[in-house]
Backbone as a printed PyTorch tensor [residue, N CA C, xyz], in Angstrom:
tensor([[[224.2060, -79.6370, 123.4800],
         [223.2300, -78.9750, 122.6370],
         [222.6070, -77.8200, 123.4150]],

        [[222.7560, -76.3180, 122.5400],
         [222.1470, -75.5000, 123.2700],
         [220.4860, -75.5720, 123.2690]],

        [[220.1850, -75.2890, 124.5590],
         [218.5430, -75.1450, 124.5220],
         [218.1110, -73.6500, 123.6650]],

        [[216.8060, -73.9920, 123.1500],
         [216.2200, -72.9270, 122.2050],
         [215.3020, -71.8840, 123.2730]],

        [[215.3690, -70.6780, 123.2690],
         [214.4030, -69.6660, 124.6080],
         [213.3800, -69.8470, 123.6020]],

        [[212.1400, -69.9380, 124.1860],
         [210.6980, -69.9360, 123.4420],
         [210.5410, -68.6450, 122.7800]],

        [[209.3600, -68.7230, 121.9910],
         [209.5170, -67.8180, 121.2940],
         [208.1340, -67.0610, 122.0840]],

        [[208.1780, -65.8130, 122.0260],
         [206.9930, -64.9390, 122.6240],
         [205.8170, -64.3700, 121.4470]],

        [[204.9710, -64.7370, 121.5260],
         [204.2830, -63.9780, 120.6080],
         [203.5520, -63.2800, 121.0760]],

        [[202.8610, -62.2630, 120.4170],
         [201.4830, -60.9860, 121.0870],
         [200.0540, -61.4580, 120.4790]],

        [[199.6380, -62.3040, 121.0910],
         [197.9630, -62.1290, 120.3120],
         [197.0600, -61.9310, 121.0470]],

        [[195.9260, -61.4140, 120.4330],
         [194.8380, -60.7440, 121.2360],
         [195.8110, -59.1960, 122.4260]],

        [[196.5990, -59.2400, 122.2210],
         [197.2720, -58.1390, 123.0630],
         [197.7340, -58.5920, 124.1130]],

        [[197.4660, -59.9680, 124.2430],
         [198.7820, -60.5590, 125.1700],
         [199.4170, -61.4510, 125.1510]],

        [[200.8810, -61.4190, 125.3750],
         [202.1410, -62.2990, 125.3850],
         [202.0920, -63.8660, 125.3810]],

        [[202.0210, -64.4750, 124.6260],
         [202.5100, -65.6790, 124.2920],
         [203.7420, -66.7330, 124.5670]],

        [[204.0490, -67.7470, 124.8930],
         [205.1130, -68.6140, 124.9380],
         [204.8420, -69.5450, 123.9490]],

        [[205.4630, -70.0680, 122.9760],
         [205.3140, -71.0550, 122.8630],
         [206.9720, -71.6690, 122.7300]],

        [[206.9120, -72.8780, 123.1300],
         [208.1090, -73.6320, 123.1890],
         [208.0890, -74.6050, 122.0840]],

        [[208.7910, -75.7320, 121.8540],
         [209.3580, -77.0130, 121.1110],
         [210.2330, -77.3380, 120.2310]],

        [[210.4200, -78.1360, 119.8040],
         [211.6090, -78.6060, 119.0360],
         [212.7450, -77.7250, 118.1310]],

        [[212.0840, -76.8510, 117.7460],
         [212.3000, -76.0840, 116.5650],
         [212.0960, -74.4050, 116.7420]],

        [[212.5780, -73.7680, 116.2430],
         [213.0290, -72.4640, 116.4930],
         [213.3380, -71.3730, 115.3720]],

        [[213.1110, -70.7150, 114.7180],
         [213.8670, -70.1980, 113.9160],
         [213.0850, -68.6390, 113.3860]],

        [[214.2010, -67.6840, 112.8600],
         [213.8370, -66.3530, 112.5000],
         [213.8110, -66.4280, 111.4090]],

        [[213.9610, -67.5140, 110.6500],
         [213.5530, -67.7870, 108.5530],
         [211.9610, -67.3220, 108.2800]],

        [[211.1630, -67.0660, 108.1630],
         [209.8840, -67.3170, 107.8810],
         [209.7110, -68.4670, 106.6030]],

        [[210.9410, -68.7130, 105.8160],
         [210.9290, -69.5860, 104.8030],
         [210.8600, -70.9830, 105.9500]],

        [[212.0520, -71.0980, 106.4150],
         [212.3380, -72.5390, 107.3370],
         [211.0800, -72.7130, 107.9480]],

        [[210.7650, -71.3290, 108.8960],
         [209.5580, -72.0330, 110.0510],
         [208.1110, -72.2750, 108.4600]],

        [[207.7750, -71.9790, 107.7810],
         [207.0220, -72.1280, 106.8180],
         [207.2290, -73.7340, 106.2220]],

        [[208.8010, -74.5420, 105.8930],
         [209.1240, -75.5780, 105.8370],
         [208.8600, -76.7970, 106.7920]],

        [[209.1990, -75.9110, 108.3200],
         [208.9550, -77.1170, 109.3860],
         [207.2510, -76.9660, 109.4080]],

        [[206.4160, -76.1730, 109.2590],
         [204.9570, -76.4950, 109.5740],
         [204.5190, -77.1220, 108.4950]],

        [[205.0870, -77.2040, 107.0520],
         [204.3560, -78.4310, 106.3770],
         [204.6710, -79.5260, 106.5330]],

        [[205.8450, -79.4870, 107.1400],
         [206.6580, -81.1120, 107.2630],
         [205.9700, -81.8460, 109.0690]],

        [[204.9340, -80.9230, 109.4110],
         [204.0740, -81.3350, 110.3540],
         [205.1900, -81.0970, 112.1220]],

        [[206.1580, -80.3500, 111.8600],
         [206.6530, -80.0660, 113.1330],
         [206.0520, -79.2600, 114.2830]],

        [[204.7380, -78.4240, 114.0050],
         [204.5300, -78.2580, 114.9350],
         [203.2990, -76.7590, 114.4700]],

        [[203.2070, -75.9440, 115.2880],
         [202.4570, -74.5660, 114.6520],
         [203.1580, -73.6300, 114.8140]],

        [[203.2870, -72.7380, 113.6310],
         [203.9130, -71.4500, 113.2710],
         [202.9860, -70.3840, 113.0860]],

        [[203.9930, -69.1790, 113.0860],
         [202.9890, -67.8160, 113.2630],
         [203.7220, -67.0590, 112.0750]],

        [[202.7670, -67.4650, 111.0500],
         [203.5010, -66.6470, 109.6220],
         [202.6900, -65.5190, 108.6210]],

        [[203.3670, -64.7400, 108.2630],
         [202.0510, -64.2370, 107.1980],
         [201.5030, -64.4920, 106.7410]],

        [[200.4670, -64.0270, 106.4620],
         [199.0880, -64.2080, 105.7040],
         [199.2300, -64.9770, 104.2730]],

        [[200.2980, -63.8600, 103.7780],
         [200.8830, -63.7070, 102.2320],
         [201.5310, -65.4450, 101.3750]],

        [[202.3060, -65.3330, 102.9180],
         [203.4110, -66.6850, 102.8290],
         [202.3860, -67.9740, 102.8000]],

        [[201.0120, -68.4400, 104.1020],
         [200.4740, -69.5300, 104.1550],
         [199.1630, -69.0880, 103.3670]],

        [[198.6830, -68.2410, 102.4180],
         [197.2180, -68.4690, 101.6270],
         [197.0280, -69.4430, 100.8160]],

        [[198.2240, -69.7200,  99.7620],
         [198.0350, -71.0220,  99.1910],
         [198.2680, -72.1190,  99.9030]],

        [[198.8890, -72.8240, 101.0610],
         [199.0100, -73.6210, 101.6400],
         [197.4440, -74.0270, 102.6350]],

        [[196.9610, -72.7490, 103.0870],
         [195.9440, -73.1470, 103.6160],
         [194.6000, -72.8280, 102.3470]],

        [[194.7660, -72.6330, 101.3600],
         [193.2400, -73.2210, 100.6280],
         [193.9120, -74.5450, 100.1790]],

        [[194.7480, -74.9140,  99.5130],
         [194.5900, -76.1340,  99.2940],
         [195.3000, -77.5340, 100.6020]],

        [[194.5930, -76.7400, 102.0730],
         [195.0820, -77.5850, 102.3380],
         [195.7670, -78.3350, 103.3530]],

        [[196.7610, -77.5460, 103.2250],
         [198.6620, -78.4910, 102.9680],
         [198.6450, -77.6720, 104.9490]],

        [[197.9790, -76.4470, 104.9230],
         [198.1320, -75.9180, 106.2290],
         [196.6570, -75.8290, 107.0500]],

        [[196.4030, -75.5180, 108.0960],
         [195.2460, -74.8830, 108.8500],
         [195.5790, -74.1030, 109.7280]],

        [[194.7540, -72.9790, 109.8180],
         [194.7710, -71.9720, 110.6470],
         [194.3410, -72.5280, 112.5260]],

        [[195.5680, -71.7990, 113.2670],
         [195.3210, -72.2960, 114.5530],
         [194.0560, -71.6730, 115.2020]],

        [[194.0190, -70.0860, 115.0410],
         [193.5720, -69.1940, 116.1790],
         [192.6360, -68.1120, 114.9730]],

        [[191.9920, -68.6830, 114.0790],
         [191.4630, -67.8180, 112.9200],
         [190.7820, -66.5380, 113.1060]],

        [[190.3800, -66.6780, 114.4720],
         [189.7440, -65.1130, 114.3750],
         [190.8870, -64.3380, 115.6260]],

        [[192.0350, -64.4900, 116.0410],
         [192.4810, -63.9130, 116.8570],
         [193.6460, -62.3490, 116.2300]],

        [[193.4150, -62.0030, 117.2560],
         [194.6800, -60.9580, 116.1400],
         [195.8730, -60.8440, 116.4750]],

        [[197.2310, -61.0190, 115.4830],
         [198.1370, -61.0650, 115.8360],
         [198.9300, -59.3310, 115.7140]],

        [[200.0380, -59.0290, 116.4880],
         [200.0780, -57.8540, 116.7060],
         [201.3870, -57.8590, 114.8150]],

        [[200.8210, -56.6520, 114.2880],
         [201.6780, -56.0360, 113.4660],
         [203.1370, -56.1050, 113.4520]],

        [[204.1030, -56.9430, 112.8330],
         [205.5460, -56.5120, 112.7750],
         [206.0980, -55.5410, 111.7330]],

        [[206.8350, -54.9910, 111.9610],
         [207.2950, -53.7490, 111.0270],
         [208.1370, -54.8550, 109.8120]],

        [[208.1920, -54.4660, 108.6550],
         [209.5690, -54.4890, 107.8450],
         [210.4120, -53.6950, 107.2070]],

        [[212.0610, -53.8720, 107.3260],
         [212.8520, -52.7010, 106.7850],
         [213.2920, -52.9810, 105.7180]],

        [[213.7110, -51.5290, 104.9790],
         [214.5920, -51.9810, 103.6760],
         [215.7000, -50.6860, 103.9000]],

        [[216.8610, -51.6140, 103.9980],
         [218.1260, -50.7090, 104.0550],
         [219.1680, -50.2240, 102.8040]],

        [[219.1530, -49.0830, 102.8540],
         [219.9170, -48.9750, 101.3070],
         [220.9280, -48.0810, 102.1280]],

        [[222.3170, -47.5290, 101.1620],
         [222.8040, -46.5320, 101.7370],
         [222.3630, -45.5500, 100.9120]],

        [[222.6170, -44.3490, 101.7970],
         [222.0770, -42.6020, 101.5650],
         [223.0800, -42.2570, 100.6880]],

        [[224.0760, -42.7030, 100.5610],
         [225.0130, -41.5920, 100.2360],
         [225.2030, -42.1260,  98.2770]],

        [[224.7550, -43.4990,  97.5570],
         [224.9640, -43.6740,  96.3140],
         [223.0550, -43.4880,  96.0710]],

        [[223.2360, -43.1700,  94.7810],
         [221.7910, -43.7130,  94.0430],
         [221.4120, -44.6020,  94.0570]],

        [[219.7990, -45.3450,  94.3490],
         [219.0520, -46.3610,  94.2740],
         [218.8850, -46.9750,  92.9460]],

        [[219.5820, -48.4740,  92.6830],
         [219.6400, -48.8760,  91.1240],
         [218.1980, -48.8130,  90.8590]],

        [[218.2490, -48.6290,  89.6500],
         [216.6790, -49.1940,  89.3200],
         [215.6260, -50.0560,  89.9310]],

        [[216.4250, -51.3650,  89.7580],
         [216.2360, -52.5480,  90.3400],
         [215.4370, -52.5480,  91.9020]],

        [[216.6770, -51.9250,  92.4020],
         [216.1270, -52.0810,  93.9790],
         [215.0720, -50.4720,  94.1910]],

        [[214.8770, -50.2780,  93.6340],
         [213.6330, -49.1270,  93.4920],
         [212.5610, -50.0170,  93.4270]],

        [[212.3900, -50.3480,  92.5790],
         [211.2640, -51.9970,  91.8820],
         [211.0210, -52.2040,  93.2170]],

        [[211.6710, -53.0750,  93.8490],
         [211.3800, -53.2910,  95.1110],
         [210.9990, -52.5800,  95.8380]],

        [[211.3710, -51.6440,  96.2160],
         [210.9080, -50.7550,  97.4530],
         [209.3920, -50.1460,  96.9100]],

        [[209.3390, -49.9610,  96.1150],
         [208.7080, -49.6870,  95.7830],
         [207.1650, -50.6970,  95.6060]],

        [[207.3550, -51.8130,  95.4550],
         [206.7170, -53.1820,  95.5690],
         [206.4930, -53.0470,  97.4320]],

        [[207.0870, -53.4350,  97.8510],
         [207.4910, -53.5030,  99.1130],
         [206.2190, -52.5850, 100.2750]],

        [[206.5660, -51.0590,  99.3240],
         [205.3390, -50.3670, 100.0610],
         [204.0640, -50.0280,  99.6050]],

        [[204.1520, -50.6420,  98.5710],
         [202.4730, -51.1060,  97.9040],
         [201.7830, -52.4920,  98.8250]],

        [[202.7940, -53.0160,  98.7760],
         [202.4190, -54.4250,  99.2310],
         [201.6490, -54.0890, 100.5500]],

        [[202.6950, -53.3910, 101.5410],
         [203.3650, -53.8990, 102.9210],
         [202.4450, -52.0390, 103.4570]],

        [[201.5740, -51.9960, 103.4090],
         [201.0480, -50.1690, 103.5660],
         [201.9420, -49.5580, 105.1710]],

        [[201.5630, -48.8140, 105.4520],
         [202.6460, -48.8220, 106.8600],
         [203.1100, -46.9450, 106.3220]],

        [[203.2370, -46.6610, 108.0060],
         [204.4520, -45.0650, 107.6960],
         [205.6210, -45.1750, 107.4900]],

        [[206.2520, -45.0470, 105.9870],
         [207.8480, -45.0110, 106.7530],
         [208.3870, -44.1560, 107.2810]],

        [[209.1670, -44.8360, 107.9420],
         [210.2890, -43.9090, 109.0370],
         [211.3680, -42.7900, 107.4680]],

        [[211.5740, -43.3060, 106.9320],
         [212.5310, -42.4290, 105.9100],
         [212.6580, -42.4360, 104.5010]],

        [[211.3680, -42.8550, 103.7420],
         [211.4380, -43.0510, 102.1470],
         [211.1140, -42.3100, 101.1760]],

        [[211.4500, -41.3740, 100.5920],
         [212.9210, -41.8150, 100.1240],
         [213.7000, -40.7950, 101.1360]],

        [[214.9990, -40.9130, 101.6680],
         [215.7830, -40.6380, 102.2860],
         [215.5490, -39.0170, 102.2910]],

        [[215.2120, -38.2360, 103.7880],
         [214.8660, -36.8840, 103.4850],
         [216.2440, -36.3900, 103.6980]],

        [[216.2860, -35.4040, 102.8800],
         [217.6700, -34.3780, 103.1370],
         [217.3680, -32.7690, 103.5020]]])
């Protein structure tokens, strides 16, 4: 069995370890293993609000700050954006505020 490298986190502006059982880059899974009581996770806000009012979660470090991760959305340049996935992106950077690096694709 391979061993899992801990995972590093940034809070308060400095580097984190945490180690144990479980590991993963899902935010769904690690969101699964912290209700199923495996251990503490570092998830969005978005993902644990209903879990922690009613509850089901608690906040570890409530007033600490965790450092910003970016998110991408990859389309290709070269066809038109369906409708659909416009919706999204568009959702995406309402939601998610942030500079993008390239939206909509400059030419």
């Amino acid at each position: 069995m391979q061993q899992s490298l801990p995972a590093r986190w940034t809070i308060d502006g400095r580097e984190r370890v945490a180690a144990g059982a479980f590991r993963s880059d899902s935010s769904e899974a690690v969101h699964r293993a912290a209700l199923s009581g495996l251990g503490i996770a570092l998830l969005p806000a978005v993902r644990v609000r209903d879990d922690i009012a009613a509850g089901r979660l608690a906040p570890v470090l409530p007033d600490s700050h965790i450092a910003p991760l970016d998110i991408a959305a990859v389309h290709p340049s070269h066809k038109s954006l369906a409708p659909k996935a416009r919706v999204v992106l568009d959702f995406l950077k309402a939601k998610f505020p942030g500079e993008p690096i390239s939206y909509p694709p400059q030419m």
